[in-house]
Residue, then its C-alpha position, 0 to 999 in steps of 0.5 A: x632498219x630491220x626487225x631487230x632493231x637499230x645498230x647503233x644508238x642515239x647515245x653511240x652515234x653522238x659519241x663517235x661524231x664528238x670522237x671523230x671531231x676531235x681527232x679528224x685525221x681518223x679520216x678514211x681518206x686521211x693517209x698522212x702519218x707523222x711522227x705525233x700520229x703514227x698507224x700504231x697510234x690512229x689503231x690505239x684510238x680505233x680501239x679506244x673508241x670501239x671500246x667505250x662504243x661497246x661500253x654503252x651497250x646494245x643499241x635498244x629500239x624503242x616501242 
């Protein structure tokens, strides 16, 4: 960890895993694309979730 602090806070990390869990086929290695889950959708739900990522904020390091 460097001096100014964590990249990424407790409340981002456990939002990411409950997103990835949800939708697995985000995968770096995941490389089907299907009618239901198109490249056009998987970078909608990038965005989404760096959107709400960005919402909580700065990661904050504690004393």
């Amino acid at each position: 960890m460097s001096a100014k602090g964590p990249r990424v806070s407790t409340v981002q990390r456990d939002m990411l895993i409950q997103f990835r869990e949800q939708h697995p086929y985000l995968g770096r290695y995941y490389t089907e694309v299907s009618p239901r889950m198109t490249a056009a959708r998987k970078k909608q739900l990038w965005q989404e979730i760096a959107t709400l990522l960005n919402q909580q904020g700065p990661a904050v390091k504690s004393p």
